[in-house]
C-alpha positions in Angstrom: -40.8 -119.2 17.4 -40.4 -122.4 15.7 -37.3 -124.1 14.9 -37.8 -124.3 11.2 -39.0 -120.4 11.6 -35.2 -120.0 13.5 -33.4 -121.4 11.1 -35.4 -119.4 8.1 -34.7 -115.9 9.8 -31.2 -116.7 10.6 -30.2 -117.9 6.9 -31.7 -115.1 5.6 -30.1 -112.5 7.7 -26.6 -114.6 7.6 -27.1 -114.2 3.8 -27.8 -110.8 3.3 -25.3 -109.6 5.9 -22.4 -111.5 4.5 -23.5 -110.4 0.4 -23.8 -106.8 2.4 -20.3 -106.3 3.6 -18.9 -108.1 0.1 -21.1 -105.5 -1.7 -19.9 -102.2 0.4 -16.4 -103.5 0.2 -16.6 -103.4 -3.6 -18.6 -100.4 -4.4 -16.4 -98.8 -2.3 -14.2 -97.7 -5.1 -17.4 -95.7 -6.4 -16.5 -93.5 -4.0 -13.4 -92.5 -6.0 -15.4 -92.9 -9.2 -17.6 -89.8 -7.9 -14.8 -87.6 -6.9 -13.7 -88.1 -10.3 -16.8 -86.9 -11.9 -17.6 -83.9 -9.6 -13.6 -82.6 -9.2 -14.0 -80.3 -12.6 -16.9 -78.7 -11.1 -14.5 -77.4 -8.3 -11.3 -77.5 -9.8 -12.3 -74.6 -12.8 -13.6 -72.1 -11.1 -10.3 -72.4 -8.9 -8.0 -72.7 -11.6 -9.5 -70.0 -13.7 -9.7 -67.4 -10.3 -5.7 -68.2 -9.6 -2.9 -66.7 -11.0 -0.7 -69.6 -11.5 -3.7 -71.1 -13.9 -5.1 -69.1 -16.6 -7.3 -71.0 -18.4 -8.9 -70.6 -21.9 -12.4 -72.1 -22.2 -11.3 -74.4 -24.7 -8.5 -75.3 -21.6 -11.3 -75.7 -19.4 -13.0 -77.7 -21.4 -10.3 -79.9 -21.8 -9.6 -80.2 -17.5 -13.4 -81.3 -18.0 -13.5 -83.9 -20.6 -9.8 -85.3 -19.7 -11.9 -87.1 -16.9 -14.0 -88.9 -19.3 -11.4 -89.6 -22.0 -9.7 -92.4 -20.6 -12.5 -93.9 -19.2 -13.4 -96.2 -22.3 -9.4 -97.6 -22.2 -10.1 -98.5 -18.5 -13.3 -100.3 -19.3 -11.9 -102.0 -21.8 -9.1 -103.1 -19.5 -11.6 -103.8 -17.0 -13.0 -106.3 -19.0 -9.9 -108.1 -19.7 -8.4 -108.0 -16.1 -11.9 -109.4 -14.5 -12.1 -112.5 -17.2 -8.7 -113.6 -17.0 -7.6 -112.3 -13.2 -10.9 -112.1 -11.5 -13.8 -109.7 -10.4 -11.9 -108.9 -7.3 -8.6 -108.5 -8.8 -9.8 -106.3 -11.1 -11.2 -103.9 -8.3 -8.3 -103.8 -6.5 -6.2 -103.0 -9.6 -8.7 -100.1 -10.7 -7.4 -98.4 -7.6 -3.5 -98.4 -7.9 -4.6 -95.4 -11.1 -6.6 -93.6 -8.7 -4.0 -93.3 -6.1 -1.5 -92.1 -8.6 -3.9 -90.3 -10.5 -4.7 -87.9 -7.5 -0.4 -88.3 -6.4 -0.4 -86.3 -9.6 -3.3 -83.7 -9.5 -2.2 -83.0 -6.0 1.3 -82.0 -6.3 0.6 -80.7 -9.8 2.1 -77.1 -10.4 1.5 -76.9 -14.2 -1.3 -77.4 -16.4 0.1 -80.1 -18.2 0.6 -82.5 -14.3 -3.1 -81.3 -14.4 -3.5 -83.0 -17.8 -2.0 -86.0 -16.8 -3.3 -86.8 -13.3 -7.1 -86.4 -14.8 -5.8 -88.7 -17.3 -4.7 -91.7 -14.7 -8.1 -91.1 -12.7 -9.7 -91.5 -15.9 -8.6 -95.0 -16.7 -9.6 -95.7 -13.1 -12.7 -94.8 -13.0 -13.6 -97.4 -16.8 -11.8 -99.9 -14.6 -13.9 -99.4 -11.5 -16.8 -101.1 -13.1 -16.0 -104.2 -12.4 -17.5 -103.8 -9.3 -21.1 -104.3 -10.9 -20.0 -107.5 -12.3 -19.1 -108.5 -9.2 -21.7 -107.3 -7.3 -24.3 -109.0 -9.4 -23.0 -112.8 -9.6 -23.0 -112.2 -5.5 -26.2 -111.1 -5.2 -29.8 -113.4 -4.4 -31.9 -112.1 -7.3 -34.5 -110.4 -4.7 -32.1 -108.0 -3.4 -29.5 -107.7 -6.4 -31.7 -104.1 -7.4 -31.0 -103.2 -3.9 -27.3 -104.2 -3.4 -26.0 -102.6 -6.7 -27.4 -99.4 -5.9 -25.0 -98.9 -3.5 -22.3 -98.1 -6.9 -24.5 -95.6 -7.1 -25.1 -93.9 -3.7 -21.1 -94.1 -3.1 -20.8 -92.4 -6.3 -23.3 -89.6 -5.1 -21.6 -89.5 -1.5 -18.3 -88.9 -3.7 -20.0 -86.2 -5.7 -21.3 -84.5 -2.4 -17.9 -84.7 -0.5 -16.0 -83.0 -3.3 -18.7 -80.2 -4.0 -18.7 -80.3 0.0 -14.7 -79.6 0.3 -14.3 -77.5 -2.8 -16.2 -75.1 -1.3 -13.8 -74.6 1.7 -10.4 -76.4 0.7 -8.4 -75.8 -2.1 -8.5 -78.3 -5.4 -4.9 -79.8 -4.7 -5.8 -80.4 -1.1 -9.1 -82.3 -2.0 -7.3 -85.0 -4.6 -4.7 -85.3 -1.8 -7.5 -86.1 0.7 -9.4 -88.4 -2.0 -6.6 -90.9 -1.7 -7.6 -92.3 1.7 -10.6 -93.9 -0.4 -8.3 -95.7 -3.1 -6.3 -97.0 0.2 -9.4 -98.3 1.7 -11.0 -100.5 -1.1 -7.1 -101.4 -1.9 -7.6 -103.3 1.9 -11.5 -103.8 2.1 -11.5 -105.8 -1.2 -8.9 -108.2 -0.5 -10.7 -109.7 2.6 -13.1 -110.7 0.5 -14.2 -113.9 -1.0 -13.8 -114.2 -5.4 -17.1 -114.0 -7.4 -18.6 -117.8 -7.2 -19.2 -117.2 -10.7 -16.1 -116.4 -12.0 -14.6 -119.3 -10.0 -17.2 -121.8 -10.8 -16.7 -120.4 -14.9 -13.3 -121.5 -14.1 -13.3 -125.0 -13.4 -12.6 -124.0 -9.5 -15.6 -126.0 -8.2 -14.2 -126.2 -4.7 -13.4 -122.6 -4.4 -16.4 -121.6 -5.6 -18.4 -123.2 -3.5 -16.6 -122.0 -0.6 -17.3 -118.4 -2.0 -20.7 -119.7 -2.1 -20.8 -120.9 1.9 -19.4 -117.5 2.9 -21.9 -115.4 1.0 -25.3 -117.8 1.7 -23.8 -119.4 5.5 -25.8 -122.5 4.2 -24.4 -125.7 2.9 -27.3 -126.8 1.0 -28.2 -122.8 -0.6 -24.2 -123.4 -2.0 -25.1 -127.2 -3.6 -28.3 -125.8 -5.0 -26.5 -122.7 -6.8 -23.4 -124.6 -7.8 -25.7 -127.5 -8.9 -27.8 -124.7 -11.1 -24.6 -123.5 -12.8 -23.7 -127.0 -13.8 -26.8 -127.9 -15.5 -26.9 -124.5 -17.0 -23.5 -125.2 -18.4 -24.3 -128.6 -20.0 -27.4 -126.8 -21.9 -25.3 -124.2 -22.9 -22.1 -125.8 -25.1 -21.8 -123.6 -28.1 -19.0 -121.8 -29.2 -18.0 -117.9 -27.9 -18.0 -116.4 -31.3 -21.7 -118.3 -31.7 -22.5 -117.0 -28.5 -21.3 -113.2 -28.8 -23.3 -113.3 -32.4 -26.4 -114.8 -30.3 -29.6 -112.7 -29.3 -28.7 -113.2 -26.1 -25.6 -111.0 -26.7 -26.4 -108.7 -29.7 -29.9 -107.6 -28.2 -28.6 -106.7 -24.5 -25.4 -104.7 -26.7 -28.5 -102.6 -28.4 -30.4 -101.5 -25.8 -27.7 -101.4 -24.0 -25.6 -98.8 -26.0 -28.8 -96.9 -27.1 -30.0 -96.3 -23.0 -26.2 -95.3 -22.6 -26.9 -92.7 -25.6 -29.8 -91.1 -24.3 -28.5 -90.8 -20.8 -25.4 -88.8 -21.9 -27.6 -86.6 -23.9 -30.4 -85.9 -21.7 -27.5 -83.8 -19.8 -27.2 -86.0 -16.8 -23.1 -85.8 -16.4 -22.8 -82.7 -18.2 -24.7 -80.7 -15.6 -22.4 -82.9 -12.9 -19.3 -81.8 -14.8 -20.4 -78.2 -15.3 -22.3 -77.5 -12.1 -20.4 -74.8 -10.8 -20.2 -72.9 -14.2 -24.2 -74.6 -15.1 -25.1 -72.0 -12.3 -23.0 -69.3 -13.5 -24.3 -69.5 -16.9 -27.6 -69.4 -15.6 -26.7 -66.0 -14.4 -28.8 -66.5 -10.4 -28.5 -64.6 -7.8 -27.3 -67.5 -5.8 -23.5 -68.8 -4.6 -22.8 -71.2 -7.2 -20.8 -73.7 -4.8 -23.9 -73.9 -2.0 -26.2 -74.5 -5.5 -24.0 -77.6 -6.1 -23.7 -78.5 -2.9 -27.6 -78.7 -3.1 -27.3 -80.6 -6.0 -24.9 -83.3 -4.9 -27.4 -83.5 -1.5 -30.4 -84.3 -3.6 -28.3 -86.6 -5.8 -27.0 -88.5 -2.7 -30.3 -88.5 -0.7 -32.4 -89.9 -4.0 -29.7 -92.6 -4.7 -30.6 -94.1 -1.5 -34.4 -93.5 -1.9 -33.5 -95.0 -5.4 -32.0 -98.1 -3.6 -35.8 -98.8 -1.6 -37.6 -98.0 -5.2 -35.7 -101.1 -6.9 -37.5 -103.6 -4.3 -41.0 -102.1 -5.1 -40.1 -101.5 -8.7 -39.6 -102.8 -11.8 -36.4 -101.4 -14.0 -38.4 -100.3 -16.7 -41.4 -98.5 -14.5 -38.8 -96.0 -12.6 -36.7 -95.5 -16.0 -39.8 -93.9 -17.5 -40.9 -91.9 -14.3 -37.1 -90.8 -14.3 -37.1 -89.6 -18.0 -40.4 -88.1 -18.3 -39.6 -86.1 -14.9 -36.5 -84.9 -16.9 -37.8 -84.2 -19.7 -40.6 -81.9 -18.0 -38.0 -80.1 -16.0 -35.7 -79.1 -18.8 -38.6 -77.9 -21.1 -39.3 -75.7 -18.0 -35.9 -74.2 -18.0 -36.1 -74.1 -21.6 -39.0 -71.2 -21.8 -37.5 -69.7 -19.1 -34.5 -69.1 -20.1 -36.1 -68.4 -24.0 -38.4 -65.8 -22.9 -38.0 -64.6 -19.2 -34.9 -64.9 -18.4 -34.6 -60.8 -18.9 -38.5 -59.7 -17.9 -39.7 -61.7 -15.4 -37.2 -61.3 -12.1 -40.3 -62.9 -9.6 -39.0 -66.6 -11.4 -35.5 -66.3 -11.4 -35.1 -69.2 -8.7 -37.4 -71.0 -11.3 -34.3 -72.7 -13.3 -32.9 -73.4 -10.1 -35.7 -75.6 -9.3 -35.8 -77.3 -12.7 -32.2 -77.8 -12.5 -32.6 -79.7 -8.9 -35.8 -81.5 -9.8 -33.8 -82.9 -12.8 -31.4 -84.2 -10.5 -34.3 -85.5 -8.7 -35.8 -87.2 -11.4 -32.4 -88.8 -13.4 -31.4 -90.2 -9.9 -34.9 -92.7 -9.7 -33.6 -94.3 -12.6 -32.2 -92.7 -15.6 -28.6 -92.2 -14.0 -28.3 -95.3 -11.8 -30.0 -97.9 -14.0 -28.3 -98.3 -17.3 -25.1 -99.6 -15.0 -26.9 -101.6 -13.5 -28.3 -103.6 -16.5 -24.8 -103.8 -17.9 -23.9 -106.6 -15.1 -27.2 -108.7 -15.4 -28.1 -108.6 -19.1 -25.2 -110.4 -21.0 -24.3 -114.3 -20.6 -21.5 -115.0 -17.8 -19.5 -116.2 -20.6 -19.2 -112.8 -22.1 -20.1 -110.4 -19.2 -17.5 -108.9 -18.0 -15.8 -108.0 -22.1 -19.2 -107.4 -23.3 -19.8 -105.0 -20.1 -16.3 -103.3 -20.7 -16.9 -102.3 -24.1 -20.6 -101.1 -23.5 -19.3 -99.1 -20.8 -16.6 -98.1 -22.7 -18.6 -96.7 -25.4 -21.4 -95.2 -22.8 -17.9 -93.1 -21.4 -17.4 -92.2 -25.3 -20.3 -90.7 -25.3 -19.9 -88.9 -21.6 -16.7 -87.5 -23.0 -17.8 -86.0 -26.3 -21.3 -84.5 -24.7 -19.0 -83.0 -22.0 -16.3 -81.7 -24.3 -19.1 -80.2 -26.8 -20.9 -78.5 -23.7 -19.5 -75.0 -24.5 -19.2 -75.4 -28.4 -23.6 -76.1 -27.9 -24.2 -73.0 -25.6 -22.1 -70.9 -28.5 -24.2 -72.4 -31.4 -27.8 -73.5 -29.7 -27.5 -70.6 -26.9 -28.3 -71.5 -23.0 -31.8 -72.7 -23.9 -31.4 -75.0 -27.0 -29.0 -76.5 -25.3 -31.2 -77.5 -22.5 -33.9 -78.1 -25.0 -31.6 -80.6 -26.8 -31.4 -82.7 -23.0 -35.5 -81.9 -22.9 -35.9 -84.1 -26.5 -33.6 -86.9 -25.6 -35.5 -87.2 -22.3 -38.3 -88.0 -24.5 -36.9 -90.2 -26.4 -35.6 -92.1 -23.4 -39.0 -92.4 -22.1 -40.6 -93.5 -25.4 -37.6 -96.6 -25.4 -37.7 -97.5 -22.5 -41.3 -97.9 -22.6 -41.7 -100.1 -25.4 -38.1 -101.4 -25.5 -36.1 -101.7 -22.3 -37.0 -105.3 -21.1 -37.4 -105.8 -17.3 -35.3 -107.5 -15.2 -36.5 -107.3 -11.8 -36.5 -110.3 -9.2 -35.6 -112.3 -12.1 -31.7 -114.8 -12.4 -29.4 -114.4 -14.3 -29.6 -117.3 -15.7 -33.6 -116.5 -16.4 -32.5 -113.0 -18.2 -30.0 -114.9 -20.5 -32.9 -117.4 -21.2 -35.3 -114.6 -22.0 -33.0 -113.3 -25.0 -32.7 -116.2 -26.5 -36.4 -116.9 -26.7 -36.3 -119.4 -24.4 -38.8 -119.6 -21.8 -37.2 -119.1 -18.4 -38.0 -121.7 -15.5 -38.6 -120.5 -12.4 -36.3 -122.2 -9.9 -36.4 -122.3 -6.1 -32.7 -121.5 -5.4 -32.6 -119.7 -2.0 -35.1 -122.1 -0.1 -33.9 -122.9 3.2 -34.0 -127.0 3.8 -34.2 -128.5 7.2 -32.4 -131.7 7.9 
């Protein structure tokens, strides 16, 4: 092997090993984020079974939703804390209300402890999204699909571990145990280098091209990125109120908010919220807790297949396989449940199916994808406050489709409410196919360019030069 050829392979693996380890060290804390989502689905069939807890549906709906409720305060906060403190501070912070979140929900005797600890993990989880800010301004633009999928695979893992341990432990026992993972990106974080963004953003050339040297282990790859930010900087000199009124701001906020819509009602978290009662509702003659088991396995195992589709697809491509698949499966459930739920016992495991293969199909894209887009379609100038309040009103709209879940079922029935997630698949697919723009293997800097009607240059940035 050649010398040049030496040099090639090792900056490339220095690169992505480094921008690896940063990247697992901050998704971490999605980890936390899906324990959060997935602890209803354990904690309400315990609660309503013991006698210390008797709990009303509207109470139960309440344990649910609490979860979600907070969750636009914490983005909001998010937002603030990683513009003015930093991406990594920001992290670290979103885990000191996790820990005393689950403190609370694990010595909780009462429902109204209950309340309060779902409350606290709530704000954590809207702060935890400053990870995909992070993650994004750390990332080479070939591999920033695959390295901010990992938010989503930790979330699945945390999902799966909680339906995993609800099953044998009880529901005070698993927050108690979830505090190990707020300790852990606490630590993991703080070893690592600030966003070279943020830093560069900040006047802190010198820091941030050290940031830049850990990540890219080459001296010129940090020159050539630092010089890029400058010149994109001197192009860029109007004011932030022009900027947040810009089409490079308002049109990301549109599609943005609209793809957040359709996810929430296309039943996506409200079958993760509800998956223990989902099953029950459904009436099978199955154990409910090894059906969500199932489900948190298929979720976790097609959030990593998810994270090897992003390098062979575009954004746009696997939204609309993941939304048409959706949308097929719950129109299945939908006549099932309409008109054979009660005469036709030889397809009762049929709405088990459509309920997994809906998992199936929202993880390739629909699920995982809209958070994604959050951290690369805005302007670094506004990213991180324009990302906190689009992900503050996408958890809006997770809290009131979660909170509504049992008023729909009373006035739709069982299968106009799945028919209501069928038709907002369908509307998902018809967006993003003539509306989501795509974002693949393309800079930052090229997206921002492409909302303003620019046309985007294409600039060599990781080339590896030989002295």
């Amino acid at each position: 092997m050649s010398e040049v050829m030496k040099k090639i392979y090792k900056g490339w693996g220095y690169e992505t090993a480094r921008t690896a380890v940063a990247t697992i060290c901050a998704h971490s804390v999605s980890i936390s984020i899906g324990i959060c989502q997935a602890y209803s689905a354990i904690l309400i069939p315990q609660l309503t079974a013991s006698k210390d807890f008797h709990l009303t549906l509207d109470e139960s709906s309440w344990v649910a939703s609490l979860g979600a409720v907070t969750n636009p305060l914490g983005s909001i906060l998010s937002g603030v804390l990683a513009e003015f403190l930093g991406r990594k501070v920001a992290i670290l912070l979103s885990s000191v209300p996790f820990l005393i979140g689950w403190v609370c929900i694990g010595m909780s005797n009462d429902i109204t402890l209950l309340y309060t600890g779902r409350l606290i993990t709530g704000i954590a989880t809207g702060m935890s999204t400053a990870s995909y800010t992070y993650v994004a301004e750390i990332s080479p633009p070939d591999k920033r699909g695959s390295f901010q999928s990992l938010g989503p695979i930790s979330a699945s893992f945390g999902v799966l571990l909680t339906f995993i341990l609800g099953s044998f432990v009880k529901w005070n026992i698993v927050a108690l145990i979830s505090i190990f993972f707020c300790v852990f990106t606490m630590v993991a974080i703080q070893l690592m280098p600030e966003s070279p963004s943020y830093l560069l953003k900040k006047g802190l050339k010198t820091e941030g091209f050290a940031s830049l040297l850990w990540l890219r282990g080459s001296r010129a790859l940090a020159q050539e990125e630092v010089h890029k930010y400058e010149v994109g900087v001197k192009t860029d000199e109007v004011s932030l109120k022009e900027l947040i009124l810009s089409p490079s701001t308002v049109k990301p906020f549109f599609i943005l908010v609209t793809l957040f819509l359709l996810q929430e009602l296309s039943g996506i978290y409200t079958i993760l919220f509800y998956a223990v009662n989902f099953f029950e509702e459904a009436d099978l003659n199955i154990n409910e807790h090894v059906s969500s088991i199932i489900i948190g396995f298929i979720r976790f195992a097609m959030s990593i297949v998810a994270a090897v589709l992003l390098t062979k697809f575009g954004r746009r491509t696997l939204c609309m396989i993941s939304s048409s698949g959706m949308a097929f499966t719950m129109f299945v459930a939908t006549i099932y449940f309409k008109y054979f739920e009660t005469q036709v016992k030889t397809f009762a495991v049929l709405p088990l199916i459509s309920v997994l293969l809906n998992v199936f199909f929202s993880m390739i894209g629909m699920l995982p994808i809209p958070w994604i887009l959050v951290s690369e379609l805005f302007p670094l100038r506004v990213r991180p406050i324009m990302g906190g309040f689009v992900i503050c009103l996408a958890q809006c709209f997770i809290f009131i489709c979660v909170k509504i879940y049992y008023d729909m079922i009373e006035c739709l029935n069982f299968s106009g409410t799945l028919l209501t997630f069928c038709l907002a698949a369908v509307v998902a697919f018809i967006f993003c196919k003539y509306v989501l723009p795509e974002t693949k293997d393309k800079s930052l800097e090229d997206i921002e360019k492409y909302f303003k009607g620019d046309e985007p240059q294409t600039i060599e940035v990781y080339t590896i030069r030989t002295e």
